[in-house]
Each structure stands twice: as C-alpha cells, then as structure tokens.
Backbone as CSV, one residue per row, in Angstrom:
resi,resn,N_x,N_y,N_z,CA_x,CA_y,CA_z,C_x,C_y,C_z
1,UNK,0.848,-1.199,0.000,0.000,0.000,0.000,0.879,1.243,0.000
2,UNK,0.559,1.985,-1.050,1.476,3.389,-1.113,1.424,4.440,-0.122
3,UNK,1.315,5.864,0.143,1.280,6.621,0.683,-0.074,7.258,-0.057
4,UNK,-1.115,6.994,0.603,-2.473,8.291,-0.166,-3.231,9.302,0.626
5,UNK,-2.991,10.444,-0.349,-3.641,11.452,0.070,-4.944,11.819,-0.551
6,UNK,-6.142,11.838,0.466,-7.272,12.534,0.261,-7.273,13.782,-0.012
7,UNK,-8.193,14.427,-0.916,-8.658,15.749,-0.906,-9.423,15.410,-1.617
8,UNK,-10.574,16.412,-0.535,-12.493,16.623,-1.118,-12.244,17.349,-0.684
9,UNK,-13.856,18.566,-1.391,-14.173,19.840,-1.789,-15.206,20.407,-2.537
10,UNK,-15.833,21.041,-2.245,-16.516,21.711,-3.509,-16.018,22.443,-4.552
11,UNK,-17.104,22.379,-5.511,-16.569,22.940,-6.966,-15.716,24.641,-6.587
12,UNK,-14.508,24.819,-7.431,-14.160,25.836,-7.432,-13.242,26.441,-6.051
13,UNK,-13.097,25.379,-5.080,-12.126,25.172,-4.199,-11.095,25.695,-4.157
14,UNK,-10.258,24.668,-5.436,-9.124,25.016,-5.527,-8.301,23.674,-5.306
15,UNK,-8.985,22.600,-4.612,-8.504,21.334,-4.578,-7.792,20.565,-5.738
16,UNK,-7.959,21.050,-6.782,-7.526,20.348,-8.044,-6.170,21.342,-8.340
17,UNK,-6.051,22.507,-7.992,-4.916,23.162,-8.065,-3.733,22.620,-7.003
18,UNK,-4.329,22.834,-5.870,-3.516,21.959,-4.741,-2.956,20.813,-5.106
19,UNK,-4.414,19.695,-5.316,-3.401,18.752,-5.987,-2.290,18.017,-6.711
20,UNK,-2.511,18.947,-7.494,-1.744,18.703,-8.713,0.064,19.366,-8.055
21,UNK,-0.246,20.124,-7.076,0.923,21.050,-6.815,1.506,20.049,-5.941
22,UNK,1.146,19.081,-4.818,1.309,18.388,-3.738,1.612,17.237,-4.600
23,UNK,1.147,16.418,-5.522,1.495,15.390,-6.367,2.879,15.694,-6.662
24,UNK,3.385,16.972,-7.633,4.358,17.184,-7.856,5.261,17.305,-6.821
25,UNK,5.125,17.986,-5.585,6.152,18.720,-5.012,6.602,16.523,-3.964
26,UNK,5.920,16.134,-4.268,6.056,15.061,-3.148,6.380,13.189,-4.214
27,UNK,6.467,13.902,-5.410,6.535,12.807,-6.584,5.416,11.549,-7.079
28,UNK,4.360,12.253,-6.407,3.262,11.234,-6.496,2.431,11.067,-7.597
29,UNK,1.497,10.044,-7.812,0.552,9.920,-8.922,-0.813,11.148,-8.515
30,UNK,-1.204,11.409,-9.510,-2.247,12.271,-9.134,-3.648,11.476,-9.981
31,UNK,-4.694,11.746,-9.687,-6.153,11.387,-10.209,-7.239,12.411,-9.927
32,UNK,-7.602,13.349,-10.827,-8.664,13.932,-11.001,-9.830,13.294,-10.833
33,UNK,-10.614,12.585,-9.890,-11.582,11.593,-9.592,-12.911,12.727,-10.512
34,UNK,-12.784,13.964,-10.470,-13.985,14.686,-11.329,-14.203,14.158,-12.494
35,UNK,-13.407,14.211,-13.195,-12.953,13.893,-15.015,-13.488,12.455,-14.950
36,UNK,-13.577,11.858,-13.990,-14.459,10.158,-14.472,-16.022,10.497,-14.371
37,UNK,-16.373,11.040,-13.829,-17.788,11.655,-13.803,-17.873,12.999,-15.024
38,UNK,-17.495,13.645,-15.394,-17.081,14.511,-15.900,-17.667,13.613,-17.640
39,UNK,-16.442,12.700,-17.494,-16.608,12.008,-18.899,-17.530,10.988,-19.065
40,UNK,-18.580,10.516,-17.544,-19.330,10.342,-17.993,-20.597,11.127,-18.552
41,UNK,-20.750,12.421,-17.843,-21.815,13.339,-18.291,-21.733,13.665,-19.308
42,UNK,-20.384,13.310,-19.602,-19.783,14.531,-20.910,-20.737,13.031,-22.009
43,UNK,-20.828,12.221,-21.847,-20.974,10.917,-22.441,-23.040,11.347,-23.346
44,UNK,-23.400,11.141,-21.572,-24.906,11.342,-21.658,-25.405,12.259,-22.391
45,UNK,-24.828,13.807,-22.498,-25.332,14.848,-23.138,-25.339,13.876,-24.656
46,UNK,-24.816,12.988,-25.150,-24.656,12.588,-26.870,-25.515,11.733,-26.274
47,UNK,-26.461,11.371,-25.700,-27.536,10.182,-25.623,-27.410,9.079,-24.680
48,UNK,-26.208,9.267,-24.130,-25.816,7.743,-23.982,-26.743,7.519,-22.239
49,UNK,-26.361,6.241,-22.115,-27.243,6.342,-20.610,-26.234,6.258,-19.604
50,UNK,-26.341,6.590,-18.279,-25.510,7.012,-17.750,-24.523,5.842,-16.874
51,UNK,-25.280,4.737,-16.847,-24.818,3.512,-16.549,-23.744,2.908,-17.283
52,UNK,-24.040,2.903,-18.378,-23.409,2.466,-19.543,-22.202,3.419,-20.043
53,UNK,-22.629,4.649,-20.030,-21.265,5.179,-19.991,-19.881,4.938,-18.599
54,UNK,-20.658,4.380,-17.778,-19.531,4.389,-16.602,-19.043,3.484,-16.742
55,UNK,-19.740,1.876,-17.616,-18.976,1.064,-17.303,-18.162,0.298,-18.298
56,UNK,-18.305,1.532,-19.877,-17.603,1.629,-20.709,-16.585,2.842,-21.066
57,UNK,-16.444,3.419,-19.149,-15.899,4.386,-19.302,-13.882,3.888,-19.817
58,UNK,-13.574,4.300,-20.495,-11.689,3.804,-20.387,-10.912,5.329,-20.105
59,UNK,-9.884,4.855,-20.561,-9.269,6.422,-19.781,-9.017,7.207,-20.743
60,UNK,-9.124,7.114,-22.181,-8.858,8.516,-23.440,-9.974,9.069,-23.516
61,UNK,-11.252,8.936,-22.696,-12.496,8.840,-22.674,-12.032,10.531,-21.715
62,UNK,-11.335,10.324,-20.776,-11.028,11.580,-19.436,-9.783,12.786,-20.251
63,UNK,-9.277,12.475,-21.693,-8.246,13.537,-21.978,-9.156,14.299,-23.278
64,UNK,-10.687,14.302,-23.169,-11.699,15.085,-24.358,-11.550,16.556,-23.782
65,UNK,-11.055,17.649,-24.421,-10.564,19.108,-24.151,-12.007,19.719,-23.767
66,UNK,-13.085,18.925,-23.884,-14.621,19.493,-23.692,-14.776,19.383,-22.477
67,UNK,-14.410,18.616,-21.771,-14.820,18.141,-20.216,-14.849,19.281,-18.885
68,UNK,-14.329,20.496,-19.338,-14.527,21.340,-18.320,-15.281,22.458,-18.795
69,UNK,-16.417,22.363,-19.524,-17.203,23.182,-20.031,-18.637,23.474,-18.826
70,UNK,-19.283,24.309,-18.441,-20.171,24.209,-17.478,-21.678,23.376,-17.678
71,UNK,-21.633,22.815,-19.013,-22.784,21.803,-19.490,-22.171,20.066,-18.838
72,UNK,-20.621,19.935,-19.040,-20.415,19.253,-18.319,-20.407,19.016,-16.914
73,UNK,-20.172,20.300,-16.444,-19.831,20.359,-14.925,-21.433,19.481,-14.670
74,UNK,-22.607,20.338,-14.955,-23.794,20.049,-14.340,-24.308,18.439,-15.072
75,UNK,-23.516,18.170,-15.769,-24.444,16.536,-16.241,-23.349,15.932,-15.187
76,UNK,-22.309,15.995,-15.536,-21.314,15.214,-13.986,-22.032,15.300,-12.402
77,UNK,-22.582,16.273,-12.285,-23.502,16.301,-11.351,-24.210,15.632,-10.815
78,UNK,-24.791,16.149,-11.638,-26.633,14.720,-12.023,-25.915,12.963,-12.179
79,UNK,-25.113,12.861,-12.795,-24.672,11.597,-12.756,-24.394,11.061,-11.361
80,UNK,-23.366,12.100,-11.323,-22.739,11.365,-9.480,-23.782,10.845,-8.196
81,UNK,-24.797,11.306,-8.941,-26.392,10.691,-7.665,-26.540,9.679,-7.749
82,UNK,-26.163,9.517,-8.558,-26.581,7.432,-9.077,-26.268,6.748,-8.734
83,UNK,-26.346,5.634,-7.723,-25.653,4.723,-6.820,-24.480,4.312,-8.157
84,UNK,-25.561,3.866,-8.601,-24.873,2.657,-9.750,-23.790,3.416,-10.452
85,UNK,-23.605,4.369,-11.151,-22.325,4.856,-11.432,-21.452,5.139,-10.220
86,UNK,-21.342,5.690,-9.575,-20.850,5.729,-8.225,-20.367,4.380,-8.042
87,UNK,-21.241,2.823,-8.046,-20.306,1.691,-7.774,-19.714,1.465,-8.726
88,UNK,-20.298,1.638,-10.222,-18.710,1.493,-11.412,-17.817,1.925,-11.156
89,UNK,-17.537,3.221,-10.773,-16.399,4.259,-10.968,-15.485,3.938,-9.324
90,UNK,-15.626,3.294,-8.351,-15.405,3.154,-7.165,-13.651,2.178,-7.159
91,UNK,-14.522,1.286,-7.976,-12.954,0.264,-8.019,-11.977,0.824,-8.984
92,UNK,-12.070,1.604,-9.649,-11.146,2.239,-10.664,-10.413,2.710,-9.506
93,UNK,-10.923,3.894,-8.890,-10.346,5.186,-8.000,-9.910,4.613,-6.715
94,UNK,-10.008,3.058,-6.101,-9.317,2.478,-4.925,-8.216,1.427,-5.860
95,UNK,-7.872,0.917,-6.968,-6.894,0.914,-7.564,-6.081,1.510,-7.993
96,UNK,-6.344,2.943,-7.883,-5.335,3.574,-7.920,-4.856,4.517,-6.847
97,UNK,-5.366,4.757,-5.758,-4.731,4.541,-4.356,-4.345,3.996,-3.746
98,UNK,-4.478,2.870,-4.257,-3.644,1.827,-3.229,-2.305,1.737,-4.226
99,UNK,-2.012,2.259,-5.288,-0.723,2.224,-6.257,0.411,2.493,-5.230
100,UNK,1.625,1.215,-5.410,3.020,1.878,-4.933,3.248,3.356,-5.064
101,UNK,4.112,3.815,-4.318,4.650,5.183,-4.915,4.074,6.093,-4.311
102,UNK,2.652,6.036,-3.767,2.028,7.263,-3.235,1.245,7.359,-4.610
103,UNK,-0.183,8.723,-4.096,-0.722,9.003,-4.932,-1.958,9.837,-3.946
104,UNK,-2.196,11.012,-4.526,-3.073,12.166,-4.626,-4.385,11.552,-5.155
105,UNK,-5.695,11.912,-4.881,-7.034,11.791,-5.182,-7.288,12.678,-4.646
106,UNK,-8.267,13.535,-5.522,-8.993,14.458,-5.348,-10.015,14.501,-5.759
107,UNK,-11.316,14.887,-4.903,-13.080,14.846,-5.250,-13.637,15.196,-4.487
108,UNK,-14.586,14.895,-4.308,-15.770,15.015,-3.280,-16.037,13.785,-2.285
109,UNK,-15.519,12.496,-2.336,-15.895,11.261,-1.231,-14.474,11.108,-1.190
110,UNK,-13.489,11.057,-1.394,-12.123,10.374,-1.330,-11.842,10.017,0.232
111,UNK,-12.096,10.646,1.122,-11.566,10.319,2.268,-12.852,9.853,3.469
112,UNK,-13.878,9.990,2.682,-15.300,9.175,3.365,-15.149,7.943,2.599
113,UNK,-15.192,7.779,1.231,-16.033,6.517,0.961,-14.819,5.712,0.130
114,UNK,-13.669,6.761,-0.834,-12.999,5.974,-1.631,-11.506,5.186,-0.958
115,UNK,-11.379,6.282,0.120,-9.830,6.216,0.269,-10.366,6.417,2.155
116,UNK,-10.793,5.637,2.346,-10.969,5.944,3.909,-9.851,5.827,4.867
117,UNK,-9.013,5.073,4.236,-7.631,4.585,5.316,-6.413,5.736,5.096
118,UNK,-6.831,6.381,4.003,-5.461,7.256,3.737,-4.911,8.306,4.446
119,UNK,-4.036,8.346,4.757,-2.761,8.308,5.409,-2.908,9.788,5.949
120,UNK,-3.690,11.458,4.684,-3.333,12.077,4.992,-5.211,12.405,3.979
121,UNK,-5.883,13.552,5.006,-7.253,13.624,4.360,-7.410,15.379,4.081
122,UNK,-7.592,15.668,3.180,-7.734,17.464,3.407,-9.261,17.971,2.799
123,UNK,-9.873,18.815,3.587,-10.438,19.274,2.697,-10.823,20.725,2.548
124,UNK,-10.723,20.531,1.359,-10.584,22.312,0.970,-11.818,22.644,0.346
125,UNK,-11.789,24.438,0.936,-12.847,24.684,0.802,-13.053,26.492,0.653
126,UNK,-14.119,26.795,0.389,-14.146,28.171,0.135,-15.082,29.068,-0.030
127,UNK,-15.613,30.003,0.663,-16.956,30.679,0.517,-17.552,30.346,-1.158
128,UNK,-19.340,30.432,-1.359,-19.525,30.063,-2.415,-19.381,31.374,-3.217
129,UNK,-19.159,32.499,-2.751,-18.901,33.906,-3.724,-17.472,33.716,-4.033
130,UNK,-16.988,33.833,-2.895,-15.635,33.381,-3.617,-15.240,32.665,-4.428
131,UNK,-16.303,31.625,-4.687,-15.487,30.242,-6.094,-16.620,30.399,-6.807
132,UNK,-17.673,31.468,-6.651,-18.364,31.269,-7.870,-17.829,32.707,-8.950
133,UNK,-16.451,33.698,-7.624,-16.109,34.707,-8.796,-14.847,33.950,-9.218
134,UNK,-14.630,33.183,-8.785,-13.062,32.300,-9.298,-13.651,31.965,-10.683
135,UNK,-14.864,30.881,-10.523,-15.580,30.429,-12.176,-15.752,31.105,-12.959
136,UNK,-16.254,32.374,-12.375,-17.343,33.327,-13.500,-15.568,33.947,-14.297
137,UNK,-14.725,34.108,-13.546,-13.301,34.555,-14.136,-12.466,33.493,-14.796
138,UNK,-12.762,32.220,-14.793,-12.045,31.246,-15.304,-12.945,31.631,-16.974
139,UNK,-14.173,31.358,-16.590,-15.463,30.843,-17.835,-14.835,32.129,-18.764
140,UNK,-14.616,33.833,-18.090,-14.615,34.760,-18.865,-13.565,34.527,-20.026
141,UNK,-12.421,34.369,-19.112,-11.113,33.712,-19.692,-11.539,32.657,-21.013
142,UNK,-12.527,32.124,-21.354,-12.733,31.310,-22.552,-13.845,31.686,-23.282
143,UNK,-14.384,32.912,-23.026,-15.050,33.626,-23.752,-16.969,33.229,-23.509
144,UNK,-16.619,32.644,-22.236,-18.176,32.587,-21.701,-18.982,33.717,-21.406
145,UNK,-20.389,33.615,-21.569,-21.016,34.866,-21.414,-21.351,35.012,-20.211
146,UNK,-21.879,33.963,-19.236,-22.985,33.752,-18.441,-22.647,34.831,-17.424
147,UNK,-23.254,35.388,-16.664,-23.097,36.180,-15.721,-22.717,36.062,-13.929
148,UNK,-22.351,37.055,-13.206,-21.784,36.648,-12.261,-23.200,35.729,-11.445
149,UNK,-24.434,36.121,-11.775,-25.063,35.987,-10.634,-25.735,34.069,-11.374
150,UNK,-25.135,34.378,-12.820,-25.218,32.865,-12.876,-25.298,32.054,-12.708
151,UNK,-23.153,32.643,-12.619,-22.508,31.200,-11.662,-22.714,31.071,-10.593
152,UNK,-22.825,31.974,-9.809,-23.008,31.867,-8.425,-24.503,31.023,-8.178
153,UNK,-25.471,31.526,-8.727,-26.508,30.163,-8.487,-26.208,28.571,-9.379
154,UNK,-25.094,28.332,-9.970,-24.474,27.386,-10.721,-24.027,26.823,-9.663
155,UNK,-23.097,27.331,-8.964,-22.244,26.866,-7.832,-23.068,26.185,-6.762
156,UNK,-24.053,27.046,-6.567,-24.605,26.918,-4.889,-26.159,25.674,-5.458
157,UNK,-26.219,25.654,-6.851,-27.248,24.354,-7.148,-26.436,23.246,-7.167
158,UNK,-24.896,23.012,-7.390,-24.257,21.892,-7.825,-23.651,21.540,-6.110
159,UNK,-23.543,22.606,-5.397,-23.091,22.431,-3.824,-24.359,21.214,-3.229
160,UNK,-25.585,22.153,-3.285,-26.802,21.217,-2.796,-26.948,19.923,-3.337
161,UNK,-26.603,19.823,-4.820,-26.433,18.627,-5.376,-26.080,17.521,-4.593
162,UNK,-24.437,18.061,-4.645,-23.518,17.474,-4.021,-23.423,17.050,-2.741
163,UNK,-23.959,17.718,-1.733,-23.836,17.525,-0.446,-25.708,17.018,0.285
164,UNK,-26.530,16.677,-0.536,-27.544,16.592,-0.517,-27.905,15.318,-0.874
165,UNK,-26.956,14.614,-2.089,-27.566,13.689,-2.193,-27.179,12.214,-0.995
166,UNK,-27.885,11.265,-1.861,-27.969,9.815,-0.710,-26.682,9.215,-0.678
167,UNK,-26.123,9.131,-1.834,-25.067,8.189,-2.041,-24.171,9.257,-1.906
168,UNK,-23.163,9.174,-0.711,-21.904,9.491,-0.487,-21.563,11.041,-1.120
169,UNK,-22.629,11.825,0.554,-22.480,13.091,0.120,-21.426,13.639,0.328
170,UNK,-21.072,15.137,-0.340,-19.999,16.288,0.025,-19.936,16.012,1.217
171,UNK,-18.533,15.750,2.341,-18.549,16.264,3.570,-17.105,16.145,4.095
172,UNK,-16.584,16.707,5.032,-15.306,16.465,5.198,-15.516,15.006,5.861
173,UNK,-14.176,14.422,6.026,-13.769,13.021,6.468,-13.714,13.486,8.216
174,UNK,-14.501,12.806,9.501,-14.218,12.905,10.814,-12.697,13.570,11.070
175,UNK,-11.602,13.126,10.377,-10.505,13.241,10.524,-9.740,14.156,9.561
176,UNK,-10.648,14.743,8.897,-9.828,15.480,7.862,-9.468,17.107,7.988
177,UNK,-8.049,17.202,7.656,-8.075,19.082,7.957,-8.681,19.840,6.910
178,UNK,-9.200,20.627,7.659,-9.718,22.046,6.790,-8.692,22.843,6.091
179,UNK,-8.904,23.173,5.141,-8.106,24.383,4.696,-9.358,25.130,3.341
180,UNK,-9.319,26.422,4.033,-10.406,27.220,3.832,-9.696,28.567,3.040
181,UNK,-9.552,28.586,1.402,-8.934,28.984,0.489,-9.429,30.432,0.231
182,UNK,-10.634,31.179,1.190,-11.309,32.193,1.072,-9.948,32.993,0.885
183,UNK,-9.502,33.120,1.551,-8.792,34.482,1.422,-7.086,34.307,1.198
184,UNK,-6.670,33.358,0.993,-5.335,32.589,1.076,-5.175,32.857,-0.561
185,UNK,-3.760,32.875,-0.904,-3.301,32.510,-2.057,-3.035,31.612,-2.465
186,UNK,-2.824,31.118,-3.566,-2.348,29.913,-3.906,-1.048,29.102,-3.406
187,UNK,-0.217,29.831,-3.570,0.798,29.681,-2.810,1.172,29.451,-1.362
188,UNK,-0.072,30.059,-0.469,-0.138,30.108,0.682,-0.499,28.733,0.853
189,UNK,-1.516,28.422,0.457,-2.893,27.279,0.522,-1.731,25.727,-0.082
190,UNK,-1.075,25.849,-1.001,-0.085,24.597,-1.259,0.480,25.091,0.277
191,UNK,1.450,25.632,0.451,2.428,25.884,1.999,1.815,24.947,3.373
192,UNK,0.422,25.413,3.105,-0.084,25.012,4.136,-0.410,23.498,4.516
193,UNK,-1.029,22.926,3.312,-1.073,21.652,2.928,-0.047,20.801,2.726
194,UNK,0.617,21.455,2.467,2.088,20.758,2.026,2.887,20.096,3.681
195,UNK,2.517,20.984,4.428,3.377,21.256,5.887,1.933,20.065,6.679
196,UNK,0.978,19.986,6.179,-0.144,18.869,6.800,0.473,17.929,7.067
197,UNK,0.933,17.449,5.569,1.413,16.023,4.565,2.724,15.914,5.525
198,UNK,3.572,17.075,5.587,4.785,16.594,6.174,5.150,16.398,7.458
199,UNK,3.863,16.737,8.058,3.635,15.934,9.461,3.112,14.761,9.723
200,UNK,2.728,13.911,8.500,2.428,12.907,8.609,3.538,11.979,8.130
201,UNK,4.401,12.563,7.388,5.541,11.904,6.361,6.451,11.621,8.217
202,UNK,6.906,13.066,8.525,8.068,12.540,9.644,8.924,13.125,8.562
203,UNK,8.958,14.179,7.905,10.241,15.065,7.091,10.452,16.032,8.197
C-alpha cells in the first residue's frame, strides 16, 4: 500500500490546483476523480445512458478538451447521484490509491467513501462567492457569457447537489483538515497543505 492522500471539496475550491501542486512537489501519482464523472456526463449529453457510460468508461475517454465546459460540470452532477455509477467508478479510483509510490485523489468522497484509510485527508474549501467569482473569471477567460449571478446560483445548485444527495455526500472526512482557500493565495494554501502532509511523512 502506497502513501495516499485525500482531498475533497466543492466545486471551485481550488482542490484540483492543490493537488496537482502536492502530487508534484512530493513525486506522487495524481487522479482527477472529477474527469471520471465529468466524462461520464460529458458521455450522456450525446444520448448515452448514464450507466453504460460508466462502465464503458476507459481512460482517453477523461483527456476530451470538452470536459470542463459548465454543461459538463452540471451533467457530472446529475450523474454522481446514481448509486450505480458511483459503484462502477469506485474500483477504478481504490486501484489507484492503493498504487506503490504514493498518490493524490482528489473529489468530493475520497476520504469518506474511496480512500478511507489514507494516510493524509484534506479538505478544501471556500466561501460560495468566492469560487463562484473564481468560475465566473475562469469561464470569462474562454469567452463565456454567463453572468456573475449565474454562476453563483451554478455553484450553490451543484453544492446542494452534491452535499444533498444519498449516495456518499460532500462532507469532510471525521478526521480530515480544513483548509479554507477564502482568502489565502495559492501559494499560501499549497504551503499550508504541504506542511499537513509533512507531518504525517516525519520530514
């Protein structure tokens, strides 16, 4: 069993930035656990059913440049309620935490339901104005129209989603640290996390 780190969060966090920064800085595998839901919604919008996309999901299926569009965000959504995708997609994402080497997961259940034993649990988090002006400034950046007050009801319908539904809602892990990205920089927010991890390492 490798070294795994949890991180859950809501949309627009910042958890997927972290990640990716803590993967690197510590040489680990990383897994976007979104992008499997992601590519299945991304699936359903072309017809498909949502079952069936999960359990013909493969992995060139998660590198489609469409997958972070906000039509996806919200069918990834709606999908993730579904027991039954939820148990397709389950053994993928505990095979690859338990990978030699260490390895990063990041989502919304990782340290409740996927990765319960892991080693080191975070979850990050962030007022919903705050990550719904992070989106509305990402979306602008690609020439989206939608407006601030949009996203912000975008955000705070996909939060309730998320933390509302039956199967393995949004929530931190009993044991997991907070780190609350409201007002922190990026830089700060890796520092901080980083110094979690390395109290658990013994560096």
């Amino acid at each position: 069993m490798g070294f795994t780190i949890a991180i859950d969060g809501p949309a627009a966090a910042g958890k997927g930035t972290l990640s990716k920064a803590i993967a690197a800085h510590f040489d680990f595998a990383h897994l976007d656990t979104g992008l499997l839901y992601r590519a299945v919604g991304a699936k359903t919008l072309l017809g498909v059913q949502p079952l069936d996309a999960a359990l013909k999901l493969v992995a060139a299926d998660m590198e489609d440049t469409d997958l972070r569009t906000p039509e996806v965000a919200q069918a990834a959504s709606k999908v993730a309620i579904i027991p039954e995708v939820r148990a397709a997609l389950v053994d993928f994402q505990r095979a690859f935490g338990a990978r030699a080497g260490g390895a990063v997961l990041d989502g919304r259940d990782i340290g409740t339901v996927i990765c319960p034993e892991a080693k080191v649990k975070l979850y990050v988090t962030a007022s919903a104005q705050v990550r719904a002006e992070r989106r509305y400034l990402e979306l602008s950046a690609k020439g989206d129209v939608s407006t601030r007050e949009q996203v912000l009801a975008d955000v705070k319908a996909r939060d309730a989603r998320d933390m509302e539904r039956v199967e393995a809602p949004l929530k931190p892990a009993d044991d997991a640290v907070l780190i609350d990205t409201s007002d922190l920089s990026i830089a700060d927010a890796i520092a901080q996390a980083i110094g979690v991890i390395e109290a658990h390492t013994g560096e």
